[in-house]
C-alpha positions as CSV (number, residue, x, y, z in Angstrom):
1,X,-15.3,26.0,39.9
2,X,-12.2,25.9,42.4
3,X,-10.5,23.2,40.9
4,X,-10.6,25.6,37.4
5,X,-9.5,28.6,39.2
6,X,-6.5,26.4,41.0
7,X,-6.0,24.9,37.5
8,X,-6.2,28.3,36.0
9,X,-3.8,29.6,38.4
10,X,-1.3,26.5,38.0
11,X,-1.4,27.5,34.0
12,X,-0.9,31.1,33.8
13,X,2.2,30.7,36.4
14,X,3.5,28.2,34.3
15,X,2.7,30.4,31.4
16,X,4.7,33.5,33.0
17,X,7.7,31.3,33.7
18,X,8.6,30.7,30.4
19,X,8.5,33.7,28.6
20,X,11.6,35.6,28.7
21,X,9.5,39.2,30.9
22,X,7.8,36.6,32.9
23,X,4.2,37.6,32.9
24,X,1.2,36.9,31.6
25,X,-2.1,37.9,30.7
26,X,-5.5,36.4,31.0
27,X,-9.4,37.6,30.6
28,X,-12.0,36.4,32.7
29,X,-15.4,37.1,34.5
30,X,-15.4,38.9,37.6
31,X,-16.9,35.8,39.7
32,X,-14.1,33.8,38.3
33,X,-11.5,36.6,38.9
34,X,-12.7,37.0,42.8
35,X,-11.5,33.4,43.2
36,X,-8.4,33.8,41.4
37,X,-7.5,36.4,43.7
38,X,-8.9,34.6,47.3
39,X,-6.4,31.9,45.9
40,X,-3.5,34.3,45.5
41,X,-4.3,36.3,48.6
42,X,-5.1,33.3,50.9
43,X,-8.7,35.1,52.1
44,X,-12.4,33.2,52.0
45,X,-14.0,33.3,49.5
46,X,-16.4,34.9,51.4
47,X,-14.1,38.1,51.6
48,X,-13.4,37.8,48.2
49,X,-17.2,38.0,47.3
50,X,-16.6,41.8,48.9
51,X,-13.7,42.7,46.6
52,X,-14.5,45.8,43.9
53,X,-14.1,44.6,40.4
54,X,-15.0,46.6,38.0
55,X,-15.9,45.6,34.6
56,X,-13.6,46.3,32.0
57,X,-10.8,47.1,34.9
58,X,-7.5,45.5,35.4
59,X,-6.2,43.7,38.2
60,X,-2.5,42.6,38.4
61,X,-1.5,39.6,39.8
62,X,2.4,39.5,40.9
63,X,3.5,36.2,41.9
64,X,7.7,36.2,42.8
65,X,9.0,33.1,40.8
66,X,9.6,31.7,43.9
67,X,6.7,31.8,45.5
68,X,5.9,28.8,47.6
69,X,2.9,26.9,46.9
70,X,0.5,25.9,49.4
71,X,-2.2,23.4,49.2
72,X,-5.7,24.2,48.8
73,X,-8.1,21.4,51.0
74,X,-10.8,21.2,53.5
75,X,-9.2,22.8,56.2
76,X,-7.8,25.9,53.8
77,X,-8.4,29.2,54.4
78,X,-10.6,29.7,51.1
79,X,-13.5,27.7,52.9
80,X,-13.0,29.7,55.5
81,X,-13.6,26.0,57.3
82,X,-17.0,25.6,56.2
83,X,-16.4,22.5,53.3
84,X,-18.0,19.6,54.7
């Protein structure tokens, strides 16, 4: 499931980047949109489990085009260290 939500991720920036606004939009199931956002916030996925999302709602996403991208391993903090 984390290599679809880094794929995922990887997609709708590249996406984003070539429309001429820069944004895009994507549906998805809240498990699935609780990784997407410990990705893009950099928490555990532990502390993502604890993040309201409410069916039907909307949660926004805003990546600068700039952004620098950082690797996501082992020793990242999405595993909160745990991976063996």
């Amino acid at each position: 499931v984390i290599g679809r939500a880094i794929e995922a991720i990887t997609t709708l920036a590249k996406s984003a980047s070539q429309t001429r606004e820069g944004y895009c939009v994507a549906v998805t199931h809240s498990t699935f949109l609780r990784i997407l956002l410990a990705i893009a916030m950099d928490v555990s996925l532990f502390e993502a489990a604890s993040i309201n999302v409410t069916n039907g709602g909307i949660s926004v996403i805003d990546v600068t085009r700039d952004q620098i991208t950082r690797p996501i391993g082992k020793k990242s903090k999405l595993f909160s260290g745990f991976y063996d």
